[in-house]
Residue, then its C-alpha position, 0 to 999 in steps of 0.5 A: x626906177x627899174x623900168x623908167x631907166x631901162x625905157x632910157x636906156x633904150x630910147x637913147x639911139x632913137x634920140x641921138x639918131x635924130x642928128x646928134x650921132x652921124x653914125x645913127x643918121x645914116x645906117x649904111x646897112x640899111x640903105x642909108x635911112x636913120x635908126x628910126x626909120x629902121x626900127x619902124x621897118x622891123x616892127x612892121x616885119x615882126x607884128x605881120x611874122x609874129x601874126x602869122x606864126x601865132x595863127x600857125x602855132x595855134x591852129x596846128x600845134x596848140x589846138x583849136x581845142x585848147x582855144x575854145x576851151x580858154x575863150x569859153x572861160x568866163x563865156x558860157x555862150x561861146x560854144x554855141x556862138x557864130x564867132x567860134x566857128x568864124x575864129x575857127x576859118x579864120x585861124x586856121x585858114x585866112x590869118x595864115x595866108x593873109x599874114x604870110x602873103x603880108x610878111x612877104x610883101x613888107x619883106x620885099x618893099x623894105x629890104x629889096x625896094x620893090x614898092x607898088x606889089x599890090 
């Protein structure tokens, strides 16, 4: 019963946005769109951030080697496989910079408008 009634809980201004709360309807914080359109923004925001850090923080602070050695579990072959050294470029190299070029460009769009950067 604990998680249906949190889920609720926390589906409840996302319902009431939609027309029973004025205040909802408008958010005058966030230039003038309702609460779902402002949920959906952050969640946008936070999977390209989230992404992008992850990559940073597996690639620099964690270790690419502590990686491998948590994908070669349970994959005798992984060590010698072409998606070892494909995960290597693209966590160190290419998700950062994509993901971080990303994060920006949904940033700008979202909060200051500027569409058509791409």
């Amino acid at each position: 019963m604990g998680y249906g009634a949190n889920n609720f809980v926390c589906g409840l201004p996302s319902m009431v946005s939609q027309g029973m709360m004025p205040a909802l309807n408008k958010l005058t914080f966030y230039r003038g769109q309702d609460f779902l359109t402002f949920i959906s923004d952050m969640s946008d925001i936070c999977l390209t951030v989230g992404g992008c850090l992850m990559s940073i923080f597996i690639s620099r602070k964690w270790g690419i080697q502590n990686m491998d050695a948590e994908l070669a579990n349970g994959n005798d072959n992984y060590m010698t496989s072409r998606v070892r050294k494909f995960l290597h470029i693209t966590i160190k190299w290419i998700a950062p910079i994509l993901l971080g070029f990303l994060s920006i460009v949904i940033i700008l769009e979202k909060f200051f408008g500027i569409e058509n950067l791409i």
